[in-house]
KEKEPA-336608 format. One line per field, with one value per residue (C-alpha): z, x, y; residue number from 1; residue in one letter. Coordinates in nm, 4 decimals. Layout:
pz [Z | ...];
px [X | ...];
py [Y | ...];
pos [NUM | ...];
code [a | ...];
% end
This chain:
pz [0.0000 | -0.0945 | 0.0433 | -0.1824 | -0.1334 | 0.0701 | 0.3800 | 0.2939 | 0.5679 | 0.6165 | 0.8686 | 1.0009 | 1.1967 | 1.5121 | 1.6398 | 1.9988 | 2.0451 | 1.6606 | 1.8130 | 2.1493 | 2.2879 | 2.3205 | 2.1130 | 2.2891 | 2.1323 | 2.2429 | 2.3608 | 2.1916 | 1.8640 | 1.6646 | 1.4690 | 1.2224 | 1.0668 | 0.7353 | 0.4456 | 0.1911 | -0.0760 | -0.1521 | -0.4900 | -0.4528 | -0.5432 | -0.2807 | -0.0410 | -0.1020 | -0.1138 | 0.2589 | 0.3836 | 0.6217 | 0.6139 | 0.9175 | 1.0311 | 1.2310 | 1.4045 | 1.5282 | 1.7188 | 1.7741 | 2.0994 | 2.2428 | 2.0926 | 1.9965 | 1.9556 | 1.9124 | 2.0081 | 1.8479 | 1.9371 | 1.7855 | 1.9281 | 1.8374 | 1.5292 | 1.3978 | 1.1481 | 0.8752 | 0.9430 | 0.7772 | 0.5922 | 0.6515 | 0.5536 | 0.8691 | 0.9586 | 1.1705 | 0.8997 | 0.5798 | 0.2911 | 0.5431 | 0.6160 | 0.9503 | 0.8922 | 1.1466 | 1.3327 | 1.6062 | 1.6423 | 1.7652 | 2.0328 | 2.1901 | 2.3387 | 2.4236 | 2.5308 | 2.5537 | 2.1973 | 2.1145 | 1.7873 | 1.7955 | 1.9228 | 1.6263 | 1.3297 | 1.0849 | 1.1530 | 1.0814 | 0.7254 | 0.7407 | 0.8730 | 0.6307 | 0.3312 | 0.4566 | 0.4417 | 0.8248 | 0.7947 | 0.5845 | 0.3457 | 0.5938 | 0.5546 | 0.3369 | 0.2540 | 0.3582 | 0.0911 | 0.1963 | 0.3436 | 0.5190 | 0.7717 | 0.8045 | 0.8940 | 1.1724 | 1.2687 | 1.3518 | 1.5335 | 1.7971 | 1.8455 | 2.0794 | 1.9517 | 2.0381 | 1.9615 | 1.5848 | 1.6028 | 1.7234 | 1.4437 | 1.1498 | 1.0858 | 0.8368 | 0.6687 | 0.3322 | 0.1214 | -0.2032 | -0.3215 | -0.1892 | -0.4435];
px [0.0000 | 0.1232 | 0.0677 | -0.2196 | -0.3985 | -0.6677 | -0.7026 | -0.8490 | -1.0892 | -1.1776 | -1.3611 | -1.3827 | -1.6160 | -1.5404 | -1.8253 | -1.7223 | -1.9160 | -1.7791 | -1.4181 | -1.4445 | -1.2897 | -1.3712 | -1.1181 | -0.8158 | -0.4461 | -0.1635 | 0.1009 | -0.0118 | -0.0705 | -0.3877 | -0.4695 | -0.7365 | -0.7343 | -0.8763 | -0.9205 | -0.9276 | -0.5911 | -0.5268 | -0.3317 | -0.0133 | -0.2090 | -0.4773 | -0.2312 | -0.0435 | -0.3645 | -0.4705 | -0.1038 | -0.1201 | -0.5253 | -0.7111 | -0.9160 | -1.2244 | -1.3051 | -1.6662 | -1.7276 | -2.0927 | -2.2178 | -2.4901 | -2.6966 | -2.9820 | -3.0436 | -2.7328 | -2.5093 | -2.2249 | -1.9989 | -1.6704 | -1.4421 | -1.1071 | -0.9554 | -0.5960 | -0.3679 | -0.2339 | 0.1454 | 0.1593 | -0.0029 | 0.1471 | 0.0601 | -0.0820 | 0.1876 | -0.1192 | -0.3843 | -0.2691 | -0.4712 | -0.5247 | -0.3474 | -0.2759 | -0.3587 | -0.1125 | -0.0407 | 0.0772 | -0.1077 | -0.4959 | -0.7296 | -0.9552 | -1.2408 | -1.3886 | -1.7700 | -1.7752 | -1.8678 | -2.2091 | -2.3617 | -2.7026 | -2.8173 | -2.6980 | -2.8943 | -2.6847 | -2.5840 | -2.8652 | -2.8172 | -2.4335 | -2.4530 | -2.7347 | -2.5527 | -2.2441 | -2.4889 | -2.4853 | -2.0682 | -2.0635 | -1.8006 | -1.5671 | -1.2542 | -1.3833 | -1.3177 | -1.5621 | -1.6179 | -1.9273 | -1.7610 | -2.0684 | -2.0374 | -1.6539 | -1.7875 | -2.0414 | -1.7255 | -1.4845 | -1.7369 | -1.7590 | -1.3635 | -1.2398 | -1.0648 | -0.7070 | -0.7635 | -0.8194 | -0.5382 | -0.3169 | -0.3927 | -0.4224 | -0.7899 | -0.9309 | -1.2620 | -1.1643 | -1.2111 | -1.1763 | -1.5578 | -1.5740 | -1.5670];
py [0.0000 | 0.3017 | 0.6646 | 0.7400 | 0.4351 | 0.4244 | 0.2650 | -0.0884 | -0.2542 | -0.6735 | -0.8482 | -1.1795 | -1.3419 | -1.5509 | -1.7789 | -1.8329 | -2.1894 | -2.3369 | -2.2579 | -2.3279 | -2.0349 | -1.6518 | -1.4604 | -1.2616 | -1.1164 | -1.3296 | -1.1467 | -0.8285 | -1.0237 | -0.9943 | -1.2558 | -1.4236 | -1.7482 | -1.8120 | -2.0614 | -1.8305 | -1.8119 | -1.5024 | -1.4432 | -1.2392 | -0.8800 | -0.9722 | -1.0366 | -0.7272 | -0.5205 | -0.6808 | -0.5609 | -0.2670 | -0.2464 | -0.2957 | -0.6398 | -0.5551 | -0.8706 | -0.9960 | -1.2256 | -1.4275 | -1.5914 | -1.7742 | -2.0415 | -1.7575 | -1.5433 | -1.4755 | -1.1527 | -0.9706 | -0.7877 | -0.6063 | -0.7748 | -0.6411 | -0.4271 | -0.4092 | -0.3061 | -0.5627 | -0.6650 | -0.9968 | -1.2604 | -1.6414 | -1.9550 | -2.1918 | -2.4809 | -2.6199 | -2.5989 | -2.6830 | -2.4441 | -2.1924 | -1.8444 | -1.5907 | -1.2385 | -1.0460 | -0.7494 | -0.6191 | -0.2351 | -0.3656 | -0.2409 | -0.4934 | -0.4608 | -0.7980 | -0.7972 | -0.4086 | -0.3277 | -0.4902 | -0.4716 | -0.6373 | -0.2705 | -0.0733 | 0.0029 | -0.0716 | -0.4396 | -0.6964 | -0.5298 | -0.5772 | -0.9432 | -1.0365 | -0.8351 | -1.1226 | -1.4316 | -1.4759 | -1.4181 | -1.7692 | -1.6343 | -1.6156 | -1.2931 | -1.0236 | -0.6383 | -0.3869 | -0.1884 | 0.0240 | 0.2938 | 0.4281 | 0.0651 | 0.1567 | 0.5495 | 0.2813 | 0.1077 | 0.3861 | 0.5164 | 0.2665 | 0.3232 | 0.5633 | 0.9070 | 0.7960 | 0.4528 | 0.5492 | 0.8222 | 0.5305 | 0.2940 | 0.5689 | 0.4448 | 0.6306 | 0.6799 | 0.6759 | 0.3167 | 0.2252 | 0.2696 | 0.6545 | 0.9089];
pos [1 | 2 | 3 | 4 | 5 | 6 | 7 | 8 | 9 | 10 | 11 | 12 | 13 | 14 | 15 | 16 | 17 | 18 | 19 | 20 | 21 | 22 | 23 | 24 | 25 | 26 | 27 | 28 | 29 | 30 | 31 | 32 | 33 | 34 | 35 | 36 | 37 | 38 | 39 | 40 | 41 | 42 | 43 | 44 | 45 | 46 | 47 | 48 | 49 | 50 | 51 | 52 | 53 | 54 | 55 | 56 | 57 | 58 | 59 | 60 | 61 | 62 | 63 | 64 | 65 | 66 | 67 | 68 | 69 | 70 | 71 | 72 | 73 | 74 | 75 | 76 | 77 | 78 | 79 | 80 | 81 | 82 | 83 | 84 | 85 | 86 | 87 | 88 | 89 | 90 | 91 | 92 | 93 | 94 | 95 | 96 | 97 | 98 | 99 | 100 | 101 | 102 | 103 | 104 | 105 | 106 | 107 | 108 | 109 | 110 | 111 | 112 | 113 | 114 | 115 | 116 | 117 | 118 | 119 | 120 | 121 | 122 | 123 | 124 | 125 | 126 | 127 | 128 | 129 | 130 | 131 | 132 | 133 | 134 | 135 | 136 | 137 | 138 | 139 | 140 | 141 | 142 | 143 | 144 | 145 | 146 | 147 | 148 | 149 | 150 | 151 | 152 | 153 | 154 | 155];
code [x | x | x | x | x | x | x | x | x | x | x | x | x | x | x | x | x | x | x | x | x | x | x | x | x | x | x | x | x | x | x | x | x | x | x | x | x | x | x | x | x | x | x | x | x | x | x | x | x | x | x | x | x | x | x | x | x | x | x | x | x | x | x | x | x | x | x | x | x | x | x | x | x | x | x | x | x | x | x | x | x | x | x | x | x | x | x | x | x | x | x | x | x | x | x | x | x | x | x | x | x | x | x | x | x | x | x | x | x | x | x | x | x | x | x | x | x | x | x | x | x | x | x | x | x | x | x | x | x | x | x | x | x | x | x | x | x | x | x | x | x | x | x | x | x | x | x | x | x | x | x | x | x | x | x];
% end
């Protein structure tokens, strides 16, 4: 990513009962897993753009929350999980339970718009759900990470 790129934004769901575990940095790493390949220009375009991870609990209904958000260090192949890939960084905020998303306006379009999160990774490209997003995340927290509002699709 260059300078005059715009900021690029993904998400990835994490169902807290399918894994078995409630999501948390390690160390000060963020992290997602996913099965998706990503061709050498994906990759490169996901480098340095931010991950805004949800995560889903409770049998039903269900609730979301944001769980964590970070910027894009690294992409690496899984030793553990052959055909699947880390997405990596070390500059995250996380805010656990504290962020729910069931109550906002905007989400039961966003989640249904991403077939239930089915798909898996993706880029946000609606930038008026990024404009949602950043503003669940405090001033300094978005100053820290250079979160912008900017994304591709914006005029």
């Amino acid at each position: 990513m260059n300078k005059e790129d715009p900021l690029r934004h993904y998400f990835q769901y994490h169902n807290t009962e399918g894994q078995g575990f409630w999501y948390e940095p390690d160390n000060g790493l963020f992290s997602i897993v996913t099965r998706k390949r990503f061709s050498r220009e994906t990759a490169d375009r996901i480098l340095h753009g931010c991950v805004w991870l949800i995560a889903g609990e409770g049998a039903g209904p269900k609730q979301y929350y944001l769980n964590s958000v970070y910027r894009v260090d690294g992409i690496e192949e899984d030793e553990f999980e052959p055909g699947a890939n880390i997405v990596y960084g070390s500059q995250g905020a996380f805010f656990g339970r504290r962020k729910l998303l069931n109550t906002e306006d905007w989400f039961d379009d966003f989640r249904r718009g991403r077939r239930n999160f089915s798909n898996g990774f993706g880029e946000i490209k609606n930038g008026r759900i990024v404009e949602r997003l950043l503003k669940l995340v405090p001033a300094n927290v978005r100053e820290k990470l250079k979160l912008e509002m900017k994304t591709p699709d914006d005029d």
